[in-house]
C-alpha positions as CSV (number, residue, x, y, z in Angstrom):
1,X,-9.9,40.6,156.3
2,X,-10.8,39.5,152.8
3,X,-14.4,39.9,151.3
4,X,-16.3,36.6,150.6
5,X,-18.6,36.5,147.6
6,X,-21.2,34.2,146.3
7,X,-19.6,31.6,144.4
8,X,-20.6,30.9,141.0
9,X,-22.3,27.4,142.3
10,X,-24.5,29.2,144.9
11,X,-25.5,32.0,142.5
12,X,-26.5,29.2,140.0
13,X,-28.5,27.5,142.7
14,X,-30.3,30.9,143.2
15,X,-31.2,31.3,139.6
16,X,-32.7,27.9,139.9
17,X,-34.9,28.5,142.5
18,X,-36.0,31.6,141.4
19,X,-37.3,30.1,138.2
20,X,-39.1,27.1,139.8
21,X,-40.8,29.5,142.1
22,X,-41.7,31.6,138.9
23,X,-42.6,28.4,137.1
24,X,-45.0,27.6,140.2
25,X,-46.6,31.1,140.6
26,X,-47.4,31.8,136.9
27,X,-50.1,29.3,136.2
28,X,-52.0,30.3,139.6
29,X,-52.0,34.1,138.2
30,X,-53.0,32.8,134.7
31,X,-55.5,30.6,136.6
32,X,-56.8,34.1,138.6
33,X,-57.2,36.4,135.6
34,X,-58.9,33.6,133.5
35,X,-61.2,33.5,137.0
36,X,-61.7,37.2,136.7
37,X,-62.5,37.3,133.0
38,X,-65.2,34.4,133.7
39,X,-66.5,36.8,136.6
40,X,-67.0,39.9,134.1
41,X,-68.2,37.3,131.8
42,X,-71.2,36.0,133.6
43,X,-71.9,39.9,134.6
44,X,-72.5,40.4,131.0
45,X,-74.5,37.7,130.2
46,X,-76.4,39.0,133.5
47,X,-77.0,42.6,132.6
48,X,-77.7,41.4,128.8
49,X,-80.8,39.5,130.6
50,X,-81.9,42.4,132.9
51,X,-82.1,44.3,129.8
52,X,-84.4,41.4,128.2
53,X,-86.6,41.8,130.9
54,X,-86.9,45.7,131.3
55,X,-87.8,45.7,127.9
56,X,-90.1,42.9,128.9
57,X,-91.9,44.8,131.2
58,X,-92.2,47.6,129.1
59,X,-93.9,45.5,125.8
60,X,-95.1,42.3,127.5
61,X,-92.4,40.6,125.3
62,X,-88.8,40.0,124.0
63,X,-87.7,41.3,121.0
64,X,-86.7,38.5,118.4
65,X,-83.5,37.5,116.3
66,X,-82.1,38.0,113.1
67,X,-84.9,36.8,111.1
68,X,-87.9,38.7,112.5
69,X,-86.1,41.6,110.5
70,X,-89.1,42.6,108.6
71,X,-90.2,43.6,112.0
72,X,-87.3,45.5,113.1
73,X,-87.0,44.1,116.1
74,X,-83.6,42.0,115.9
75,X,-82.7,42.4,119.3
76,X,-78.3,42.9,118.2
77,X,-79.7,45.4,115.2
78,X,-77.9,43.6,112.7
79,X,-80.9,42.9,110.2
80,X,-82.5,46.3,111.3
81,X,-83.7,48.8,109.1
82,X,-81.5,51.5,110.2
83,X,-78.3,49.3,110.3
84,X,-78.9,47.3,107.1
85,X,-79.1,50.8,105.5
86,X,-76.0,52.3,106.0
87,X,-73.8,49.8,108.5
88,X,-71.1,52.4,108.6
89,X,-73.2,54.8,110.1
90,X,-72.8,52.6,113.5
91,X,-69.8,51.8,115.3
92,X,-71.9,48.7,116.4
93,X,-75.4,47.0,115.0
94,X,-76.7,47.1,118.7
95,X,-76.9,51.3,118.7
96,X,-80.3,50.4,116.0
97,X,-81.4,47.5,118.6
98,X,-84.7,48.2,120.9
99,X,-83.1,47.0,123.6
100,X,-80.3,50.5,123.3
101,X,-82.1,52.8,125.8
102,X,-81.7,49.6,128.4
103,X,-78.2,48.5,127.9
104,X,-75.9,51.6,127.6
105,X,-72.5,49.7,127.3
106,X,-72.8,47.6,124.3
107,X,-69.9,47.2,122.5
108,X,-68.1,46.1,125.8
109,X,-71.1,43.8,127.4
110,X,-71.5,42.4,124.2
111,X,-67.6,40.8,124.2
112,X,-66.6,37.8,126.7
113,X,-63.0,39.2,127.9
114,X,-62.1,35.4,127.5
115,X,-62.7,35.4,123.8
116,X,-60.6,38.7,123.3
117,X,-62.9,39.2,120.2
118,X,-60.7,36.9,117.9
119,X,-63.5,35.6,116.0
120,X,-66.6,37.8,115.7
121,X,-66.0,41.8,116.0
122,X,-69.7,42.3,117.0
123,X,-70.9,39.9,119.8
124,X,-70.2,36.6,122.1
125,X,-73.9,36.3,123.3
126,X,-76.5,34.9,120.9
127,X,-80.2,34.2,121.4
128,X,-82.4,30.9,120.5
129,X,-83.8,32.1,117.1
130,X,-87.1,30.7,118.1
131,X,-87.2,32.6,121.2
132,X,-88.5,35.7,119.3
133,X,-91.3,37.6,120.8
134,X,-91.4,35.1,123.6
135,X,-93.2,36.1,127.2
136,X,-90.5,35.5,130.1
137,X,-93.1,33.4,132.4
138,X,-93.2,30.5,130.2
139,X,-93.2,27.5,132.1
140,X,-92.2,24.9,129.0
141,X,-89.0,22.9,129.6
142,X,-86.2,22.3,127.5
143,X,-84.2,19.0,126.8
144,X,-80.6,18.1,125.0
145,X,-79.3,14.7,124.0
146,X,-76.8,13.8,127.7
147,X,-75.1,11.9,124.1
148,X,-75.4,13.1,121.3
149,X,-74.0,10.6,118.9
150,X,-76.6,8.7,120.1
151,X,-79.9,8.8,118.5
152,X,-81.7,7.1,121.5
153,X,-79.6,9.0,123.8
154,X,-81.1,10.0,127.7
155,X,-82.3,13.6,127.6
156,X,-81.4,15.9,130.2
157,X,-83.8,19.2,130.8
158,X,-82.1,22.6,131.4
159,X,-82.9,24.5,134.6
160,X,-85.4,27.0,132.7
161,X,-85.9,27.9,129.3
162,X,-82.4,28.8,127.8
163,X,-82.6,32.3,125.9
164,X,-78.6,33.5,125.3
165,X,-75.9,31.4,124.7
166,X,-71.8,32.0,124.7
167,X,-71.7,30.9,121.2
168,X,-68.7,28.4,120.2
169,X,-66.4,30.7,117.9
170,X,-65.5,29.0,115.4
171,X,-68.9,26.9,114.9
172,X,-70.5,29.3,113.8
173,X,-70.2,33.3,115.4
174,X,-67.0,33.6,113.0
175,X,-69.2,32.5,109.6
176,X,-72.6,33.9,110.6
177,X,-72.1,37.1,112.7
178,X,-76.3,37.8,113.1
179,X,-76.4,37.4,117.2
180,X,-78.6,34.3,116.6
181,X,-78.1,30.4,117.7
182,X,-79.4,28.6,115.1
183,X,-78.6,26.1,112.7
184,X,-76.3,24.0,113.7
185,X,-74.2,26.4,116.2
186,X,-72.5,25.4,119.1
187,X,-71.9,25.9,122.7
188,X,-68.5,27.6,123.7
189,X,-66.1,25.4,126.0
190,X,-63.7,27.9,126.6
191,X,-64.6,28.8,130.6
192,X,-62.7,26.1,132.6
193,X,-59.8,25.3,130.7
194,X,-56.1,25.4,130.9
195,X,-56.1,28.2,128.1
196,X,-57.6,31.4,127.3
197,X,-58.9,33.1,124.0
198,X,-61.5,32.2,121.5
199,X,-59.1,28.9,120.7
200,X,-59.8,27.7,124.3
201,X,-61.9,24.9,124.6
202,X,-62.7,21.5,125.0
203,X,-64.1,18.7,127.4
204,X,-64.3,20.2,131.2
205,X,-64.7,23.5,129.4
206,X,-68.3,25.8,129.8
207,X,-69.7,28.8,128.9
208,X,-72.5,30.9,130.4
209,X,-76.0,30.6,129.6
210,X,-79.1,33.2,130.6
211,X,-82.3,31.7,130.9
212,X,-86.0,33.2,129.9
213,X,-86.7,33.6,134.1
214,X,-83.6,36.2,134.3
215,X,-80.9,33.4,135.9
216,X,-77.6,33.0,134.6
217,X,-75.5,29.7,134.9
218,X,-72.0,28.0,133.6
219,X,-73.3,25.3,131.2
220,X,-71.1,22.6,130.1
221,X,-72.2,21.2,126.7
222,X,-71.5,17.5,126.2
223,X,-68.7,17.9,123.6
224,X,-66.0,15.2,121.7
225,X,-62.4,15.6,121.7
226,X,-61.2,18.4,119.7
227,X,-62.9,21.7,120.4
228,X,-61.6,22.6,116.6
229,X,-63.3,20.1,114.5
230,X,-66.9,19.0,114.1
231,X,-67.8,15.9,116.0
232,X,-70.7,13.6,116.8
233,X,-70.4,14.0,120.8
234,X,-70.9,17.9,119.9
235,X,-73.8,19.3,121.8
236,X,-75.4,21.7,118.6
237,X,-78.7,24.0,118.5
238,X,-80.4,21.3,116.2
239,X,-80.0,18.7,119.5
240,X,-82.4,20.8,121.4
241,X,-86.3,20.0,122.3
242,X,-88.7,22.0,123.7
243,X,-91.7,20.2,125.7
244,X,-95.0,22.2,125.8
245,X,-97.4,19.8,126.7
246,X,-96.6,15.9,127.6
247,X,-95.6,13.9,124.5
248,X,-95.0,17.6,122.2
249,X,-92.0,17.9,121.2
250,X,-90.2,21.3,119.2
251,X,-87.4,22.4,117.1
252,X,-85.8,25.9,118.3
253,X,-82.5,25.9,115.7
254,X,-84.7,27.9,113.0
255,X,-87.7,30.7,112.9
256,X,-89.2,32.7,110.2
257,X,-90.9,35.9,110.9
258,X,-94.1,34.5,110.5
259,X,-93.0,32.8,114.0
260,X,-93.4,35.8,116.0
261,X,-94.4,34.8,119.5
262,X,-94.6,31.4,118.7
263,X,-93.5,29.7,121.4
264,X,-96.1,31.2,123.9
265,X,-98.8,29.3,122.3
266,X,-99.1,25.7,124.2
267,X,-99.4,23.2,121.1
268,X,-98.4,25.1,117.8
């Protein structure tokens, strides 16, 4: 009795189905590792902020940001004594930081797995420059523009006082690698998207945020159209607006070190 094979037809038809099924499956497990990547991302934002407030409990404050330097109490170590010295002496700026003997892991707590450390070699997380020796049971509230091209735009207020952001890379953590958000830096969009990497990004997209009361959240910054160019619908640290008292209203994109601790006096 003769031997019947797959004919050429059927195997094709095979072939087919196997790469529709393949075509199906591999955006759900690009989907999953991109969820699993967020996941580790929030749990460093989260451990960054436990170390915040164990130092915290320890000195009644948090250490500041690149420009209290003179202090030596840049909370990354890149403007620190030790690190400024002799940079090569450190595999990273956060081994001169005061807040070493609470975070152990630095180098990989420092990195969002999403960002796969494309655009700055040191850190993803900044703080609020202003924030510097700030107490973390501040009860002010902090606004941004819900439109930003719009000068008389509707102000929305964060859920607490934001502290670290998951800096935009390319606006400005490539240009200005001090673990500070300041000037006119930017919120990452790269959480939520159909990509991954620090080019990911865009409208939909989020990053995570860790506020001054120890929570962590996915903020999405109101944005424009192209994640890669500067626009007027982009959400930047000069847009934000901190309330102290009714009718007060702050800057937090720049400090000095003469600054220290000013943002836990109510109208200064």
């Amino acid at each position: 009795m003769p031997r019947r094979g797959f004919t050429l037809i059927e195997l094709l038809i095979v072939i087919v189905i196997i790469a529709l099924l393949i075509g199906l499956l591999l955006p759900t497990l690009g989907k999953a590792r991109e969820t699993s990547r967020q996941t580790v991302c929030m749990s460093n934002v989260r451990q960054i902020m436990v170390g915040f407030h164990a130092y915290a409990n320890d000195y009644k404050v948090i250490p500041g940001a690149y420009w209290q330097g003179p202090i030596d109490l840049d909370w990354v170590g890149r403007n620190n004594a030790l690190y400024a010295a002799n940079p090569t002496l450190y595999t990273h700026p956060f081994q001169t930081s005061v807040l070493r003997e609470y975070l152990q892991t630095a180098d990989k707590i420092m990195e969002c797995p999403s960002a796969r450390r494309e655009a700055n070699r040191f850190f993803d997380y900044t703080m609020i420059i202003r924030m510097a020796g700030a107490r973390i049971d501040l009860e002010w509230k902090v606004s941004y523009p819900e439109r930003p091209e719009q000068a008389n735009s509707v102000r929305r207020y964060f859920q607490g006082v934001p502290l670290l952001i998951e800096e935009h890379d390319e606006f400005y953590n490539r240009s200005f690698d001090d673990g500070s958000f300041a000037g006119n830096d930017q919120w990452s969009t790269r959480h939520g998207t159909r990509k991954a990497g620090s080019a990911a990004g865009g409208r939909g997209g989020g990053c995570h945020m860790g506020y001054l009361d120890g929570a962590v959240a996915l903020f999405k910054a109101p944005v424009g159209g192209n994640d890669r160019a500067i626009e007027p619908q982009d959400l930047n640290a000069t847009h934000l607006r901190m309330t102290k008292a009714p009718g007060t209203s702050y800057m937090l994109n720049s400090s000095a070190a003469s600054e220290w601790g000013w943002v836990n006096r109510s109208r200064n």
